[in-house]
C-alpha positions as CSV (number, residue, x, y, z in Angstrom):
1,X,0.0,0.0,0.0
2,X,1.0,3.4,-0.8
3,X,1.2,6.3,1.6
4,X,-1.4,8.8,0.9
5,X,0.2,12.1,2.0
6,X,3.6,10.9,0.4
7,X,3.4,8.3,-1.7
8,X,6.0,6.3,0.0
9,X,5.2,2.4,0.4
10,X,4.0,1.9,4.0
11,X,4.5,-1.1,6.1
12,X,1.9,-3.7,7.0
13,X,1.5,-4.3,10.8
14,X,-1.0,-3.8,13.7
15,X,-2.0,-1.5,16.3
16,X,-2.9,-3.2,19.6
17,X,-4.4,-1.7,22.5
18,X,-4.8,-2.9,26.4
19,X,-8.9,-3.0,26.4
20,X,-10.6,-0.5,24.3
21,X,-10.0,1.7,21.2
22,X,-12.2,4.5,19.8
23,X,-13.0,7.5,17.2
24,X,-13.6,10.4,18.3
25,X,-14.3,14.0,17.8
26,X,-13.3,15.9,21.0
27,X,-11.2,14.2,23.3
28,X,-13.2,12.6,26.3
29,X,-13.0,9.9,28.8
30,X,-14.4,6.8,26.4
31,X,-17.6,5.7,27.9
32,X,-19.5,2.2,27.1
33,X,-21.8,3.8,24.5
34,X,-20.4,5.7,21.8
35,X,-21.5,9.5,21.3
36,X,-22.8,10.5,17.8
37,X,-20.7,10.4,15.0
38,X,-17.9,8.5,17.5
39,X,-16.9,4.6,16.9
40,X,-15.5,2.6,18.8
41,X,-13.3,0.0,17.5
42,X,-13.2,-2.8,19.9
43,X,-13.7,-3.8,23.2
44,X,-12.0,-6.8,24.9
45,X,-11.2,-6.8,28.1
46,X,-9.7,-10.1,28.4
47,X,-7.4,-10.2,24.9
48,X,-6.9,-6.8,24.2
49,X,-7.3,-5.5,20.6
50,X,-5.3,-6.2,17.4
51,X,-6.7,-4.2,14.5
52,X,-4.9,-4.3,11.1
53,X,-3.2,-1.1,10.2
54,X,-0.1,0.5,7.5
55,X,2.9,2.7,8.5
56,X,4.8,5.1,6.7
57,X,8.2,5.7,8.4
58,X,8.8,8.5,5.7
59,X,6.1,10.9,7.2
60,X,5.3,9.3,9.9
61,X,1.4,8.5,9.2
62,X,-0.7,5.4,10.1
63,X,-3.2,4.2,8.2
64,X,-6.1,2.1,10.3
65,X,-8.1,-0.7,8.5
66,X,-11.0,-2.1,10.8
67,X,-13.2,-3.2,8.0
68,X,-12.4,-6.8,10.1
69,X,-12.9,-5.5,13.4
70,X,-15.7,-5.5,16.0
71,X,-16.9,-1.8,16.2
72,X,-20.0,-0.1,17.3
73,X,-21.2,3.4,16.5
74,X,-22.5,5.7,17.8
């Protein structure tokens, strides 16, 4: 995959979190319901959360695929 602010070829990888991961507008404290227009990309307490994601260690960018993930919206 190719960067999309540079152009550069990104790495294929994962970002993992401890127990939740969300979207959101404003920054808040995450809640068990997501707000309108927020998303919240997994919640697992007892595994964590692996979601699929591309890095580009030219400009520093991550691109976040969670078209396999659990997510709720809000």
């Amino acid at each position: 995959m190719n960067c999309p602010v540079c152009g550069a070829e990104m790495e294929k990888g994962f970002i993992q979190a401890g127990q939740r991961m969300a979207w959101v507008k404003k920054k808040h404290k995450i809640s068990l319901l997501p707000k309108k227009g927020e998303l919240i990309l997994g919640n697992n307490v007892l595994l964590g959360l692996c979601i699929d994601a591309y890095i580009c260690k030219t400009c520093r960018k991550i691109v976040i695929d969670y078209s396999g993930a659990d997510y709720e919206e809000g």
